[in-house]
C-alpha positions as a LaTeX table, in Angstrom:
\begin{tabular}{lrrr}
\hline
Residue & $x$ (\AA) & $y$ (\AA) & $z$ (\AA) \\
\hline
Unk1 & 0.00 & 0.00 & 0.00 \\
Unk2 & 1.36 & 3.07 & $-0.97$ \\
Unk3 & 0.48 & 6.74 & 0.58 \\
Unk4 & 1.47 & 9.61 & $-1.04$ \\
Unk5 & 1.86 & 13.03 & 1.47 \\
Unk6 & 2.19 & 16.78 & 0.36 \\
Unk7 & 1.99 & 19.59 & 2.72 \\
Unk8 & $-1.39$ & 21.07 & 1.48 \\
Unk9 & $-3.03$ & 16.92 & 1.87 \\
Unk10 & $-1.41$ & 16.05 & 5.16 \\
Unk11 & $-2.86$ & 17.01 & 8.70 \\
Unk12 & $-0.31$ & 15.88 & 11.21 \\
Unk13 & 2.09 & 18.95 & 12.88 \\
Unk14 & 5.65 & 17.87 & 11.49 \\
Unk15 & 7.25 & 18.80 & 8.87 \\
Unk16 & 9.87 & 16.57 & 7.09 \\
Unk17 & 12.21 & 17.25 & 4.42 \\
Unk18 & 12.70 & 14.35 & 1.28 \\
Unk19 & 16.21 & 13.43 & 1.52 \\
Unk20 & 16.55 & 12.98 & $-2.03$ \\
Unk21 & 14.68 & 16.92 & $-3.51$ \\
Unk22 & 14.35 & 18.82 & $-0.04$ \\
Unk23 & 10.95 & 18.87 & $-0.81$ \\
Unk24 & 8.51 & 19.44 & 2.53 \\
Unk25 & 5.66 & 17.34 & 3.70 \\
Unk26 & 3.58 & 17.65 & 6.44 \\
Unk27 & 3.65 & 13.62 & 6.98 \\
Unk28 & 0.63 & 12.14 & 9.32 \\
Unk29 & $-0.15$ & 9.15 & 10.55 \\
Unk30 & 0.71 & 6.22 & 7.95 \\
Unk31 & $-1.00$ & 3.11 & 8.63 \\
Unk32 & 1.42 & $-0.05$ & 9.37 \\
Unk33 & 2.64 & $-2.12$ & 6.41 \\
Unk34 & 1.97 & 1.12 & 3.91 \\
Unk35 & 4.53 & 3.49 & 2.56 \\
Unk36 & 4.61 & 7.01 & 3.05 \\
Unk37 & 6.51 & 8.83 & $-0.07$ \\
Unk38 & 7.49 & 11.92 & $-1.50$ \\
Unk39 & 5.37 & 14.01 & $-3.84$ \\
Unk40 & 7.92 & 14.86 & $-5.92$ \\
Unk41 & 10.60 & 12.52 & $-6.53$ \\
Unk42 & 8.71 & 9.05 & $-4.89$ \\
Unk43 & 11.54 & 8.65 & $-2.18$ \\
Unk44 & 10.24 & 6.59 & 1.14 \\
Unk45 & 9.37 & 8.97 & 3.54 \\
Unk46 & 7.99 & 6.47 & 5.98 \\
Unk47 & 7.33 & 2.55 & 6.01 \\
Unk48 & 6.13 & 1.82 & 9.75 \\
Unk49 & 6.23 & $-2.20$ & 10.16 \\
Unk50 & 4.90 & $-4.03$ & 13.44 \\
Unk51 & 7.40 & $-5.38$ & 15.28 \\
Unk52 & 10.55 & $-3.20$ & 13.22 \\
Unk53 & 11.72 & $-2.21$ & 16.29 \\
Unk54 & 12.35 & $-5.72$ & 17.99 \\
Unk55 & 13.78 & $-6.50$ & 14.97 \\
Unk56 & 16.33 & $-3.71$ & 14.04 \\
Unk57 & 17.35 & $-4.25$ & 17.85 \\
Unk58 & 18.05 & $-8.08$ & 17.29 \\
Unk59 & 19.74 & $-7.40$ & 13.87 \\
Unk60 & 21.82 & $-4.80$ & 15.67 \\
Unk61 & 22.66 & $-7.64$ & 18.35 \\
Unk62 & 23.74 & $-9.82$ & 16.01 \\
Unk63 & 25.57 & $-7.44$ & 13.83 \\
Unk64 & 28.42 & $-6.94$ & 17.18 \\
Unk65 & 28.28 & $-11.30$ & 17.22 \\
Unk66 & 29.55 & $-10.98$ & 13.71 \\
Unk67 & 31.83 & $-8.32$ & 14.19 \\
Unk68 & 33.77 & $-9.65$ & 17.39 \\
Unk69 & 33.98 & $-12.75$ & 15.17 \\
Unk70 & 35.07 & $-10.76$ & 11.75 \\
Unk71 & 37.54 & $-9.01$ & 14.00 \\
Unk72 & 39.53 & $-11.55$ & 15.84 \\
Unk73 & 39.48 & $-14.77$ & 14.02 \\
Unk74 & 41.23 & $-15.78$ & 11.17 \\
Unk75 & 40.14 & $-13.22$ & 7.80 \\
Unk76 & 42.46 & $-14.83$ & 5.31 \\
Unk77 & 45.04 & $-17.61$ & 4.56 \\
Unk78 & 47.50 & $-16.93$ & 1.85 \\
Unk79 & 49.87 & $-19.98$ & 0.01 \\
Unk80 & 52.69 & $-18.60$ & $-1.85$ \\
Unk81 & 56.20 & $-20.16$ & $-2.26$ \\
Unk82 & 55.84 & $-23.31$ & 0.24 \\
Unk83 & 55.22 & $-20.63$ & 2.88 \\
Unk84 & 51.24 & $-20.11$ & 4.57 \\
Unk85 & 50.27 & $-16.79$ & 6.49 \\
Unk86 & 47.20 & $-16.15$ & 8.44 \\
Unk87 & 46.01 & $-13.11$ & 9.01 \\
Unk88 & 43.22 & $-11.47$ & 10.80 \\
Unk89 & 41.26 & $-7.90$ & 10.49 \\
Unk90 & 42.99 & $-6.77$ & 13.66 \\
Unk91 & 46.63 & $-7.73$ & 12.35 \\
Unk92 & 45.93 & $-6.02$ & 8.99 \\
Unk93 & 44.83 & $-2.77$ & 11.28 \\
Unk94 & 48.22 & $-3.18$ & 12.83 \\
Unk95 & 50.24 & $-3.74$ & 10.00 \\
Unk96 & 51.26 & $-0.22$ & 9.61 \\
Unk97 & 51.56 & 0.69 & 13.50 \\
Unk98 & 54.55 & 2.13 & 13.35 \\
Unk99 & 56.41 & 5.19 & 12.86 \\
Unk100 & 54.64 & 7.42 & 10.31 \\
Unk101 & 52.15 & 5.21 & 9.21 \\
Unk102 & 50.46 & 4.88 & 12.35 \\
Unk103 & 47.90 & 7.69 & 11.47 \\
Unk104 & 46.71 & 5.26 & 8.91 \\
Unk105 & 46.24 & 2.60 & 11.63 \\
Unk106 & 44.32 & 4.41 & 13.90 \\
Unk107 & 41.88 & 5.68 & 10.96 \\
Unk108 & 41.39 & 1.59 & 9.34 \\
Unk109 & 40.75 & 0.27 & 13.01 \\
Unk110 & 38.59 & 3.32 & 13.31 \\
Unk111 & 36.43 & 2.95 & 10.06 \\
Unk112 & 36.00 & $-0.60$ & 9.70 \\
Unk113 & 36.11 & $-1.77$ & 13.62 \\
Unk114 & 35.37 & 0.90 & 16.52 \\
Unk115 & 32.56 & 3.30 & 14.47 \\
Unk116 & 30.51 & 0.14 & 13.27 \\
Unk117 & 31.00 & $-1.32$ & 16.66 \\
Unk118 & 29.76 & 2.09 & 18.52 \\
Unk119 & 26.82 & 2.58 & 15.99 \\
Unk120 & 25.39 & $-0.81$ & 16.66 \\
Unk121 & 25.81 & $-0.36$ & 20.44 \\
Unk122 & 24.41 & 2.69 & 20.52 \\
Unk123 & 21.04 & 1.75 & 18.12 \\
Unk124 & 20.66 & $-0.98$ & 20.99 \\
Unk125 & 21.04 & 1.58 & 23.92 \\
Unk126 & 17.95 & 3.86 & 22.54 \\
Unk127 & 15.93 & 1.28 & 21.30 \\
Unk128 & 16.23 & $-1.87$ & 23.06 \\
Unk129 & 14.20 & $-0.39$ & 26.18 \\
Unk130 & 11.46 & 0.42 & 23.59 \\
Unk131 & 11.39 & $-2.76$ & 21.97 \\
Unk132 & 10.66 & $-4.17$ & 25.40 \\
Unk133 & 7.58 & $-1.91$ & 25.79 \\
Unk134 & 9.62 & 0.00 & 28.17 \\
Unk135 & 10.14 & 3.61 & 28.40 \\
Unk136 & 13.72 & 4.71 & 26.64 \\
Unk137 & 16.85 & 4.65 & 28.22 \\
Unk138 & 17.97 & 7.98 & 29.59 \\
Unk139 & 19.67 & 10.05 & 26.98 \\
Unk140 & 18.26 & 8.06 & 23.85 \\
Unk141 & 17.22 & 10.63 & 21.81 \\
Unk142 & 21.12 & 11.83 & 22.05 \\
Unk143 & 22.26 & 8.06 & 21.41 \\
Unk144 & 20.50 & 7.64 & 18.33 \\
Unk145 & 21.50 & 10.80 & 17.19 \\
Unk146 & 24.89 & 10.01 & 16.86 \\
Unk147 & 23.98 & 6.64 & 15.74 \\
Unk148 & 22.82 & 7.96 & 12.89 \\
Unk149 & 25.60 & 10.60 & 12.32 \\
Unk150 & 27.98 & 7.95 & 12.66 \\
Unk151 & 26.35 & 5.27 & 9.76 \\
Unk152 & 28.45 & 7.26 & 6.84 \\
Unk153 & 31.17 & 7.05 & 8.86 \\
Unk154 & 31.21 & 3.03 & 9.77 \\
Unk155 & 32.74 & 1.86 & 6.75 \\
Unk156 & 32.72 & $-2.11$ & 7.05 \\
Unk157 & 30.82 & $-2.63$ & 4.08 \\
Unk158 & 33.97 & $-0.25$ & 1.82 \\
Unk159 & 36.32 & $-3.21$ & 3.47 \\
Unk160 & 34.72 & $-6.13$ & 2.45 \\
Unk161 & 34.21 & $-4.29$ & $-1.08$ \\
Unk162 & 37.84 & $-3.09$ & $-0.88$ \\
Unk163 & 39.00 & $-6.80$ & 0.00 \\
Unk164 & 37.59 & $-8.11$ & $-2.92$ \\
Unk165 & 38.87 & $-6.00$ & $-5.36$ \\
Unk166 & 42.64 & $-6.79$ & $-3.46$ \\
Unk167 & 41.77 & $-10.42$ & $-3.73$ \\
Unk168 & 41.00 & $-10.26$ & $-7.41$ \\
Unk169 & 44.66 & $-8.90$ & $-8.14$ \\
Unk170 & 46.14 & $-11.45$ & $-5.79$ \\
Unk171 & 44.42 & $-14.68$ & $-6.84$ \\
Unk172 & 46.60 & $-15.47$ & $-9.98$ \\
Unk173 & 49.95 & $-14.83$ & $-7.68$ \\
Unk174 & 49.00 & $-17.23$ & $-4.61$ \\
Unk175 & 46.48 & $-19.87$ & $-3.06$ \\
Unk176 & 43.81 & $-18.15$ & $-1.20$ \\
Unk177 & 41.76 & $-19.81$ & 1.88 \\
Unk178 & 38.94 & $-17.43$ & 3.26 \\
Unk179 & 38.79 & $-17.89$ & 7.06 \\
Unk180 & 35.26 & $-17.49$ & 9.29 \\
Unk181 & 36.37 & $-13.66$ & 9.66 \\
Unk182 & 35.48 & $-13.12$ & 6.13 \\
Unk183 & 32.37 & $-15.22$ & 5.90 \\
Unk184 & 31.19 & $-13.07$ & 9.38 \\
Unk185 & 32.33 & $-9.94$ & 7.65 \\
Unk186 & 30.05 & $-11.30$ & 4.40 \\
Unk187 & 26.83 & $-11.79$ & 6.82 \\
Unk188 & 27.61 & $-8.56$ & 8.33 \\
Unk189 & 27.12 & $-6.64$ & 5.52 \\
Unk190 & 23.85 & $-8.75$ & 4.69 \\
Unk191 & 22.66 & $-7.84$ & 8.17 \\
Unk192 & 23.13 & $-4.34$ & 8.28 \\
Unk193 & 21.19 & $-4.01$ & 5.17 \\
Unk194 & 18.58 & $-5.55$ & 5.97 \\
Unk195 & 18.63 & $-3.82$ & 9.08 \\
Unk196 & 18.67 & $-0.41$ & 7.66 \\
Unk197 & 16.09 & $-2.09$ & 5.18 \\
Unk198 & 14.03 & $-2.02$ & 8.29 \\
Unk199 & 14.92 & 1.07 & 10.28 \\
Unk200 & 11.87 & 3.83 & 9.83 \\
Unk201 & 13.51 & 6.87 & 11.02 \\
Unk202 & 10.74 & 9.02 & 11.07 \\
Unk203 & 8.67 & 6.16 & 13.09 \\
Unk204 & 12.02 & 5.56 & 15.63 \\
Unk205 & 11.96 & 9.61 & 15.93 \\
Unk206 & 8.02 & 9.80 & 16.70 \\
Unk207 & 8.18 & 7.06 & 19.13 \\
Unk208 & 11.44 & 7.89 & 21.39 \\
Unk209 & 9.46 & 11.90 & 21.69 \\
Unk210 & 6.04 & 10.21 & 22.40 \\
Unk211 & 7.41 & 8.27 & 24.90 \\
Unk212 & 10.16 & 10.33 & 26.29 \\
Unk213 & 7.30 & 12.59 & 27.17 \\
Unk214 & 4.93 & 10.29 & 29.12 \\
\hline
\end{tabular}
């Protein structure tokens, strides 16, 4: 079910930009399971689902499984020469610890480890409480906030891409054995789409001021 919204058709009190053409909508009340979108250029507004919440929450859960498994076991085995080397995500963010290059260390464990890692902890911190039928944890609004300013920022999905393009290039010059690191980092990336695929902001937003007000 679709439901288109325009500011002159729309009685609700907030206002909401498109993402995509800036356009403004007065957006009201859209029925769960229906889509609310944008005048102008059709971008999804709003898509409440029942049950999205407990959902994005468990998706978030097991996203930080995946990546405390992605991180620490074995990412890669490479065969070259009669000689085998493991490696892991957190030994290729060390790999260039030292002297001038360490910069580049801090900003690869960064991207691809700590800013996913935060992001997913903090979606759970704001709405895990809900999800429960609780009222939200103190400071959620503030928490999800920066969960979403963080999501261009957590760059796990660039890695994987980045790794495959690497592996490509390195495939004709050695044997190549993918360890459970890469497989997590695979259905990591799978999760946190779906996830976002999920994640109504404008429904999270509604609900953590409705309820941070009762």
């Amino acid at each position: 079910m679709m439901a288109g919204m325009t500011v002159a058709d729309s009685a609700g009190p907030d206002l909401v930009a498109c993402p995509t053409c800036d356009a403004l909508h007065r957006v009201g009340s859209v029925p769960l399971g229906a889509r609310g979108r944008c005048s102008r250029c059709g971008t999804v507004l709003a898509a409440p689902r029942a049950g999205a919440m407990t959902r994005i929450v468990m998706l978030a859960a097991t996203s930080l499984v995946l990546m405390v498994a992605a991180v620490f076991f074995p990412f890669l085995e490479i065969s070259a020469g009669g000689m085998t080397r493991k490696s892991s995500v957190l030994d290729a963010a060390l790999a260039f610890s030292d002297g001038l290059t360490l910069p580049l260390t801090l900003a690869v464990a960064a991207f691809i480890i700590v800013l996913p890692a935060l992001r997913l902890g903090l979606i759970i911190y704001a709405l895990a409480p809900m999800a429960l039928g609780w009222h939200p944890a103190r400071r959620a609004v503030p928490a999800f906030r920066l969960a979403e300013s963080l999501r261009p920022w957590a760059m796990a999905e660039i890695f994987v891409i980045g790794v495959a393009v690497a592996l490509v290039k390195v495939g004709g010059l050695a044997t190549l054995h993918f360890g459970v690191a890469f497989w997590a980092f695979v259905l990591l990336v799978l999760v946190n789409v779906l996830n976002d695929n999920f994640m109504c902001r404008l429904t999270i937003w509604r609900t953590l001021e409705q309820r941070s007000r009762s």
